[in-house]
C-alpha positions as a printed NumPy array, in Angstrom:
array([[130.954,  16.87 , 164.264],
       [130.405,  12.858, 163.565],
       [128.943,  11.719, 160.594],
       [126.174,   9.412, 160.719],
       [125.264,   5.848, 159.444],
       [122.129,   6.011, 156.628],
       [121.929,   2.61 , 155.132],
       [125.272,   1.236, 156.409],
       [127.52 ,   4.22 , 154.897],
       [128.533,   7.747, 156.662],
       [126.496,  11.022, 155.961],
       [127.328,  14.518, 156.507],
       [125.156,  16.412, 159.13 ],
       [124.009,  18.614, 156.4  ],
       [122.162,  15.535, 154.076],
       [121.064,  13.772, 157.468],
       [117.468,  14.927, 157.226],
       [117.105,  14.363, 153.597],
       [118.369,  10.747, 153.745],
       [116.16 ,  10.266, 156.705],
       [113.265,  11.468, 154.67 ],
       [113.697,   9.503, 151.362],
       [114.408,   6.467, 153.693],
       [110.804,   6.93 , 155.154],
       [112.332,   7.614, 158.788],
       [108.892,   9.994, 159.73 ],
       [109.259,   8.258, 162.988],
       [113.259,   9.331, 163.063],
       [112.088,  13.604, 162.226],
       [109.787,  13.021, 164.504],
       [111.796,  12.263, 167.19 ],
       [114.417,  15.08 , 166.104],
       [111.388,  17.098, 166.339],
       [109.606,  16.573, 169.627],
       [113.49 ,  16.907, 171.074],
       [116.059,  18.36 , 169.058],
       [118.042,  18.665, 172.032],
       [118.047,  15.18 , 173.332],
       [118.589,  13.939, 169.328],
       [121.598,  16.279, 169.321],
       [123.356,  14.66 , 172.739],
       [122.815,  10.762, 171.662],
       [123.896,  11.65 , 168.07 ],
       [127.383,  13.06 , 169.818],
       [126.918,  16.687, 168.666],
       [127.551,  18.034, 172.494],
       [131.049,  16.196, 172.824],
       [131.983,  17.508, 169.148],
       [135.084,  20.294, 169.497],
       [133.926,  23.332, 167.737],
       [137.066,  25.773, 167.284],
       [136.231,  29.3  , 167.061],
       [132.828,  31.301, 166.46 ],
       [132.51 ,  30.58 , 163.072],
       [132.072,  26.842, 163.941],
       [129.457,  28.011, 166.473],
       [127.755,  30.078, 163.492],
       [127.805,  27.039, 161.551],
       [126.465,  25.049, 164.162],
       [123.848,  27.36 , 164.694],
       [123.13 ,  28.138, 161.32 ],
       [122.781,  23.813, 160.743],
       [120.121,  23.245, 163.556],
       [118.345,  26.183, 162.45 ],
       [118.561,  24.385, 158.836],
       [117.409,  20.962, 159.96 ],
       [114.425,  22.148, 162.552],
       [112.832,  23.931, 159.643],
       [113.277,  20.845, 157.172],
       [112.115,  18.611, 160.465],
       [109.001,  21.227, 160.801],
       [108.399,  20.84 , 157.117],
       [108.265,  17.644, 156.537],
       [105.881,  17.225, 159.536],
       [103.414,  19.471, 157.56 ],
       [103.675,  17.47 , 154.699],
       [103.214,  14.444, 156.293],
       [100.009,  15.991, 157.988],
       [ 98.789,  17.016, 154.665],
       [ 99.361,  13.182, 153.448],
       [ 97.494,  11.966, 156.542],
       [ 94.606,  13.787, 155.648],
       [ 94.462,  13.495, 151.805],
       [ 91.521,  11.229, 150.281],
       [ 93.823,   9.067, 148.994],
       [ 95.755,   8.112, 152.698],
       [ 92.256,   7.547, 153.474],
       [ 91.677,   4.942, 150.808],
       [ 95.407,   3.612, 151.753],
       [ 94.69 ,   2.846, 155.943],
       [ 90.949,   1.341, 154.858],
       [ 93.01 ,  -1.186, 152.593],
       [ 95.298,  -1.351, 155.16 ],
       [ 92.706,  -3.295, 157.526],
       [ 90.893,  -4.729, 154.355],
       [ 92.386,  -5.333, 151.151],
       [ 88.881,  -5.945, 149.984],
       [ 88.054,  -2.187, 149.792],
       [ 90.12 ,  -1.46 , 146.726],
       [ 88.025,  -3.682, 144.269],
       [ 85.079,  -2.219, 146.484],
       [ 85.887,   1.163, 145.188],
       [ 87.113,   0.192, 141.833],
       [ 84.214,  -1.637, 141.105],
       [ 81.979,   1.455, 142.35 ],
       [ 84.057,   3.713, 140.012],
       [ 83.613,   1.387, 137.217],
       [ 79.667,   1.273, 137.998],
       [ 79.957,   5.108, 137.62 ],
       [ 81.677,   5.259, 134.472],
       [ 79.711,   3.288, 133.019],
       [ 76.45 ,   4.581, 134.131],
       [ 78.213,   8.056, 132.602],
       [ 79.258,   5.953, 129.26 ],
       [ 75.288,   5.338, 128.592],
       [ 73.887,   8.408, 129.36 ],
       [ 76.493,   9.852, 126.826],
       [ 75.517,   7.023, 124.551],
       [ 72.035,   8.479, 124.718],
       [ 73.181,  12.038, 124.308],
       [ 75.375,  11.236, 121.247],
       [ 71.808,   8.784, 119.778],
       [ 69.719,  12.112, 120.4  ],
       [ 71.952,  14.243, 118.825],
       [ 72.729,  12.52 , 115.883],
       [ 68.982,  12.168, 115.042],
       [ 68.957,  16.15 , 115.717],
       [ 71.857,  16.078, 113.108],
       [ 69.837,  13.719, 110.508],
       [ 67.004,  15.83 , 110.611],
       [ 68.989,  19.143, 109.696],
       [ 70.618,  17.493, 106.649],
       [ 66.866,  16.203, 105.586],
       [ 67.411,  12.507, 106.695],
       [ 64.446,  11.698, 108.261],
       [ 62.522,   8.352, 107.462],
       [ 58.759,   8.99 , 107.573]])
């Protein structure tokens, strides 16, 4: 079997997938995905000489590997794509605007949150004054 080209150097078949991923090459698994078959002809798989069974096993036992890893990093990206936070990332995508949008709603919040627990902390420190006998008449 060839080797393939990840950022201008040779990898082994085995760390293809993982290069692929930490590259950001979705679009690459993908692809692998939708047609493992087709991915495994242009890479040169089909033309590679495999001597004996236990090549075959190998083989076997590698594209069995790599459509799992393909099938799980689909489901992560899926999970990704519908986090809160992707959400927040395609918005500021089409309008950078949004992030000081929603930063300066969170800071509203927190500090609508910091003055109500300024009152509670007022309130109960006058409950505290009157148990020690601290109360101005």
């Amino acid at each position: 079997m060839r080797g393939y080209q990840i950022a201008g150097r040779q990898s082994k078949p085995g760390v293809f997938l993982e290069e692929a991923r930490d590259r950001g090459g979705i679009g690459l698994l993908e692809t692998i995905a939708k047609d493992p078959q087709a991915f495994i002809r242009n890479q040169g798989w089909a033309a590679a000489s495999l001597d004996g069974s236990q090549s075959l096993i190998e083989l076997r036992s590698l594209y069995e590997h790599l459509q799992a890893r393909v099938l799980e990093l689909i489901e992560t990206l899926d999970d990704v794509r519908t986090s809160p936070d992707d959400e927040i990332f395609q918005a500021a995508e089409q309008d950078a605007a949004v992030i000081d949008r929603i930063a300066a709603a969170q800071r509203a919040e927190v500090e609508e949150d910091i003055e109500g627990l300024k009152g509670v902390a007022e309130r109960v420190a006058g409950e505290a004054r009157e148990l020690v006998g601290e109360v101005a008449f």
